[in-house]
N, C-alpha and C positions, 0 to 999 in steps of 0.2 A: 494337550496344553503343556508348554514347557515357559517357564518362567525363570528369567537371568536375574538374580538379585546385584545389582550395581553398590550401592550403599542401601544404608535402613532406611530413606526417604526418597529412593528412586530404582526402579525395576522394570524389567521388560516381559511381557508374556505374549508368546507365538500359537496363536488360534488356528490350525489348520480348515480347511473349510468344510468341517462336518460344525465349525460353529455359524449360527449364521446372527445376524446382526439388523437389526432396523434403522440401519443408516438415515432412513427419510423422516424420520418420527423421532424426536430428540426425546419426547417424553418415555417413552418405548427403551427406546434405545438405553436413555440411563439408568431403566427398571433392571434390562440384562445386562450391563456394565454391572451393576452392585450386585447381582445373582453371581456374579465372575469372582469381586472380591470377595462374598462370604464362600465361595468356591477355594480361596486362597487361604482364607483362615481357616479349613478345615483341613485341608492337604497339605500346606505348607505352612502352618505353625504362624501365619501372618497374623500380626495387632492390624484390623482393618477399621478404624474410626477415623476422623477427624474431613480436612480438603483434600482434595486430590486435583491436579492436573492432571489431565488424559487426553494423550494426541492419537489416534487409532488411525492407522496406517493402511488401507484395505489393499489388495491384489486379490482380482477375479481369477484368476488362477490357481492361487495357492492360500489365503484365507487372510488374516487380520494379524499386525502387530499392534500391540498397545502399549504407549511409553508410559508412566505412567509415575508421578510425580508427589509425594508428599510433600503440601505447605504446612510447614511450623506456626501451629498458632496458638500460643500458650494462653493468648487472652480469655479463650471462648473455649468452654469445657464442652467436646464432645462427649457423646455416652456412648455406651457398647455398639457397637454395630451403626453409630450411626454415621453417614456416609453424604458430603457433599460432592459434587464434581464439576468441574470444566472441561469441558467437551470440546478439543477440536479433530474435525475430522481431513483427510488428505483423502483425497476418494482415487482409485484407481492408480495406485502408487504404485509403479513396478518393481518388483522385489529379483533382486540381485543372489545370489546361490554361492555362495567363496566354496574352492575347490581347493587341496593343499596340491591334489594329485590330480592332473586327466584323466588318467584312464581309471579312473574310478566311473567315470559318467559310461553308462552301456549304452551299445548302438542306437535302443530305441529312444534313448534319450535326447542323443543327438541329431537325428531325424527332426525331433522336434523343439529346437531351439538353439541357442548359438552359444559361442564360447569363447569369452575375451578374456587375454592377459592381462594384470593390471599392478604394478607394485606385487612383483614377485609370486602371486597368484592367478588362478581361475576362475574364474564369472561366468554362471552358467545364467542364461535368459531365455524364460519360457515366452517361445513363441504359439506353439499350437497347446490345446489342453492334452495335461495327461493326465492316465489311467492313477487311481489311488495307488497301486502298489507302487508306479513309480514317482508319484510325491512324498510314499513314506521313506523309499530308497532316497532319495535328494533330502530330505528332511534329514535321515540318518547322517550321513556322509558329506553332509556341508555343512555351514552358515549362513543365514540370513542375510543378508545386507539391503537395510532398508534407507541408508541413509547415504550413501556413495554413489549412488547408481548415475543422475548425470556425469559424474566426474569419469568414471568407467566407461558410459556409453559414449560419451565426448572425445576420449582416450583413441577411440577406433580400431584398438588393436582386436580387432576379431581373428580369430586363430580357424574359426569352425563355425558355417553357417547353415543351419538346419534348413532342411526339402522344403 
């Protein structure tokens, strides 16, 4: 789990897929969303009460992004721990990889997916599944980009296209 703190009422946390999700079961589903957040307040020192907006981003590939949005609402006193949510979900979202360098991606990498230029960097896109060592190598060694990707893929600068 890695988690971007944007300001104190909006954050991002990157779920690799050793987390799995009940995307079809909203009831479900928002039980392990709030097992997430009090997952936050213990490791990262997170106040986790009040609303939340949560847009959950999936790639079968590479696992879950969660935006993840505090509404201010002074009127209505939450208690400790407790947790409202808005759930929207983007099912099957392809998740973009920013590269600063090329050849930081190793052969087996690019065997199995492509490589566009895009505004001065690299976009790696999984095409076939890879092996966990190399989603923790691309994990390390890049950025997520979950919210560019038509602009990128639309772009057409592919530089390198995987077997």
């Amino acid at each position: 789990m890695k988690v971007i703190l944007c300001d104190e009422s909006h954050y991002e946390i990157f779920l690799n897929s050793f987390f799995s999700f009940s995307i079809d079961n909203k009831e479900k589903l928002e039980q392990e969303l709030k097992q997430i957040f009090l997952k936050l307040e213990s490791y990262y020192h997170i106040n986790v009460n009040g609303f939340y907006h949560v847009t959950l981003y999936h790639d079968s590939n590479t696992g879950v992004v969660l935006e993840v949005e505090k509404e201010d609402m002074d009127y209505y006193p939450f208690s400790t721990h407790e947790i409202e949510l808005r759930i929207q979900i983007e099912r099957e979202h392809p998740f973009l990889y920013k590269l600063e360098d090329y050849y930081l991606l190793t052969p087996s990498l690019l065997k199995k997916g492509e490589v566009y230029y895009y505004q001065n960097a690299f976009y790696y896109f999984i095409k076939k599944p890879l092996k966990e060592l190399e989603k923790i190598y691309l994990f390390e060694y890049s950025i997520i980009d979950y919210k560019d990707w038509k602009d990128i893929l639309k772009a057409q600068n592919k530089i390198k296209k995987g077997n």
